[in-house]
C-alpha positions in Angstrom: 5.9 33.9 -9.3 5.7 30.8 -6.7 8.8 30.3 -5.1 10.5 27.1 -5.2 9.6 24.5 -2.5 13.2 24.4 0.1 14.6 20.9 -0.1 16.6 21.2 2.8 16.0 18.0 5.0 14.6 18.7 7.9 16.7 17.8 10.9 16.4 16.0 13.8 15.6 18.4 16.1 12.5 19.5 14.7 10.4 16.4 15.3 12.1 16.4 19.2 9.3 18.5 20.3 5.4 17.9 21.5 3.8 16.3 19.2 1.1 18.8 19.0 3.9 21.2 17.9 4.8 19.3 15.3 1.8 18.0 13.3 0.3 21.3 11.7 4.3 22.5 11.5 4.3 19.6 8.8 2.2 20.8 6.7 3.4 22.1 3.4 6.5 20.3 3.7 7.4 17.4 1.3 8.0 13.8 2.3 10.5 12.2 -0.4 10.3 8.6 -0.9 13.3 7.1 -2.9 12.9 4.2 -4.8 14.9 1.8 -7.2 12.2 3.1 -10.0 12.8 7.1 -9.0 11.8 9.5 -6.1 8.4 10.3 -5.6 7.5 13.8 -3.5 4.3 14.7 -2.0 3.5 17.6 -0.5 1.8 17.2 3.2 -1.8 18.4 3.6 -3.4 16.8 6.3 -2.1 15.0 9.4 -3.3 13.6 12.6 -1.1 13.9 16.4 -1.3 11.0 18.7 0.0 11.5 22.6 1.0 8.0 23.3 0.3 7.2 27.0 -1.6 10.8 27.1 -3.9 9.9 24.3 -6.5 7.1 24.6 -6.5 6.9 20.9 -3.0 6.0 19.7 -1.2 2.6 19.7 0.9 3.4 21.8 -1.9 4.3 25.1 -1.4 1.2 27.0 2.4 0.6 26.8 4.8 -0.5 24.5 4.3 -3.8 22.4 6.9 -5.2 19.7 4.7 -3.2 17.2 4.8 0.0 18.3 8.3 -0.3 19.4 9.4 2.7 17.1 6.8 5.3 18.3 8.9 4.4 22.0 12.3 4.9 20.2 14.4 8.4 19.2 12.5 11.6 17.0 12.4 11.1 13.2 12.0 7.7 12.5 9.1 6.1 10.7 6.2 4.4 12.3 4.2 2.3 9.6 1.7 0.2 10.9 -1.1 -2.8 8.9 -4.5 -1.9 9.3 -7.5 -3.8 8.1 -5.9 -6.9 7.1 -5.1 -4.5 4.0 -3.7 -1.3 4.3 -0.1 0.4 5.4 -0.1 3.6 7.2 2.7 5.9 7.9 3.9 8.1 11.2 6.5 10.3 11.7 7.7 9.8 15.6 8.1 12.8 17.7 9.0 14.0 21.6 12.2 12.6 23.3 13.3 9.5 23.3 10.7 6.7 25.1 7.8 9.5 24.5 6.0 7.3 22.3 4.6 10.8 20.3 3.9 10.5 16.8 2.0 12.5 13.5 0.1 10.1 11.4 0.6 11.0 7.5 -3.0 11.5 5.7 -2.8 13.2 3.3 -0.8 15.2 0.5 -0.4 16.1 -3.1 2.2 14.1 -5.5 4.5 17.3 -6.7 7.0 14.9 -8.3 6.5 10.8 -9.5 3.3 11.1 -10.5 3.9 8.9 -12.8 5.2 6.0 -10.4 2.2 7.0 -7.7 -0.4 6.3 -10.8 1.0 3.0 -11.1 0.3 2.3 -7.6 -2.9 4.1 -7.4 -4.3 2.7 -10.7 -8.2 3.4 -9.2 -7.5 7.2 -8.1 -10.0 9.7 -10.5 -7.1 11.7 -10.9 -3.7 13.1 -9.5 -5.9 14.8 -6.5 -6.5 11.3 -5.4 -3.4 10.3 -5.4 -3.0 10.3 -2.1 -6.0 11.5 -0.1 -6.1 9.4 2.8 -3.2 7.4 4.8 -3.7 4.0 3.1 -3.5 5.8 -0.6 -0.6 7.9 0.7 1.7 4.8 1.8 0.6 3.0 -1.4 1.3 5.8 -3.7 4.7 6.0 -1.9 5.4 1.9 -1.8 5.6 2.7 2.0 4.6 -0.7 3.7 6.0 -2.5 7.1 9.7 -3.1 5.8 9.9 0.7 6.3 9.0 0.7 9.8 12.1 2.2 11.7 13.5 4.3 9.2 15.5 7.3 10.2 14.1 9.7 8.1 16.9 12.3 9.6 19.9 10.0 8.8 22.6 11.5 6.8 23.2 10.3 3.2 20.9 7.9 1.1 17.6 6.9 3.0 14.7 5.2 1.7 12.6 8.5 3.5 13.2 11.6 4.1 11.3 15.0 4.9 12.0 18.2 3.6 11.6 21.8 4.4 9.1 22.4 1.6 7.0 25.7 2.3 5.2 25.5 5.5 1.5 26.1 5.3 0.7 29.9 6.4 -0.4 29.7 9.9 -4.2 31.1 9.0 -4.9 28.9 6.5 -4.3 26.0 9.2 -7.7 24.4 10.3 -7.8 21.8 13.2 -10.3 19.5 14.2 -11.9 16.0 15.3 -9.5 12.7 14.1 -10.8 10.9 11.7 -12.1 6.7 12.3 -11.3 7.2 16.2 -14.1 5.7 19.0 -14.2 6.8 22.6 -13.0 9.8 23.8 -10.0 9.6 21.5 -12.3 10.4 18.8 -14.1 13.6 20.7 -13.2 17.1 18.7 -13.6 18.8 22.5 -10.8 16.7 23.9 -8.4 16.0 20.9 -9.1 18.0 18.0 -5.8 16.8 16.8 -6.4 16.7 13.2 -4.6 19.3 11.4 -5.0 20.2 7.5 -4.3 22.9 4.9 -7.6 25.0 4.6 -9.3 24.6 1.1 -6.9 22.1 -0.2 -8.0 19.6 -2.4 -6.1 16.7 -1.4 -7.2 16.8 2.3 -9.5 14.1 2.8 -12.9 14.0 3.9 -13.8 13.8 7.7 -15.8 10.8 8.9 -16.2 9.9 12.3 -15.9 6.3 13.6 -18.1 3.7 12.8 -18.1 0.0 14.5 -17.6 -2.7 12.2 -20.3 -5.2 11.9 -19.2 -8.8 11.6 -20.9 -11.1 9.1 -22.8 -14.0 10.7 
């Protein structure tokens, strides 16, 4: 028998710690968006750590700018950025206050909404898809830039919140290379800060970084 998923929120002080700490400590635990249609849950499976000033490849490496404010701000709030001229992405800040730290969201299986997420994911193959990838997790999840800032450790009603869930065991954690990243931001030797749930079908699939090419 499975046990039930703990739906304790986690508190504050768990994301006030290195970031490197606190990414593969996420996995297994359940992010739970509320929304005027119903909550949707998914289950974490794959997440990336970015060092701020430490780390050539996050946002926040040269300093703060008005939109990265949040990664400079207190633990537990939401980072959601627009990439591509297309896509939302989600991070969980982390470290002490002006740290700049945080765990991009990539990946996760829907364990309650599905029905909601399919709406929003109309072109997944199925519910494994769902979410498999940061852009398909924040749009299964309606998470878009109106939610940058939230406290996801506030007390009471919040829009986002993360909860104890069942942590992954700690050998079937693998770690590697980030995924998309150029430079030496993007070199497994140096920052093999990607961190997933061995096996798991819902973790995407690793590609490294590839210039775009404009069109003439």
């Amino acid at each position: 028998m499975t046990a039930t998923p703990d739906r304790t929120p986690l508190p504050r002080r768990f994301f006030d710690r290195p970031v490197l700490e606190v990414a593969p400590d996420l996995l297994g635990r359940i992010l739970l968006r509320t929304t005027p249609d119903g909550p949707i849950a998914v289950r974490l499976t794959e997440v990336e750590a970015y060092d701020g000033p430490n780390d050539p490849g996050s946002h926040a490496y040269r300093g703060p700018t008005p939109r990265t404010a949040v990664m400079f701000g207190p633990p537990g709030h939401v980072y959601v950025y627009f990439t591509y001229g297309m896509w939302h992405c989600m991070n969980l800040v982390c470290g002490p206050d002006g740290t700049a730290s945080a765990v991009l969201l990539r990946a996760g299986e829907i364990v309650e909404g599905e029905e909601l997420a399919r709406k929003r994911r109309i072109s997944a193959r199925n519910d494994k898809e769902l979410a498999k990838g940061p852009a398909r997790l924040a749009t299964a999840l309606d998470v878009d830039r109106t939610l940058d800032g939230t406290d996801a450790c506030t007390p009471g009603e919040t829009p986002l919140r993360i909860l104890t869930g069942t942590p992954a065991p700690t050998d079937q954690v693998r770690n590697g290379p980030r995924t998309g990243v150029s430079g030496q931001g993007g070199d497994g030797e140096i920052h093999p800060w990607r961190f997933w749930i061995a096996n798991d079908p819902t973790v995407s699939p690793y590609r490294a970084h590839a210039p775009r090419r404009r069109s003439s």
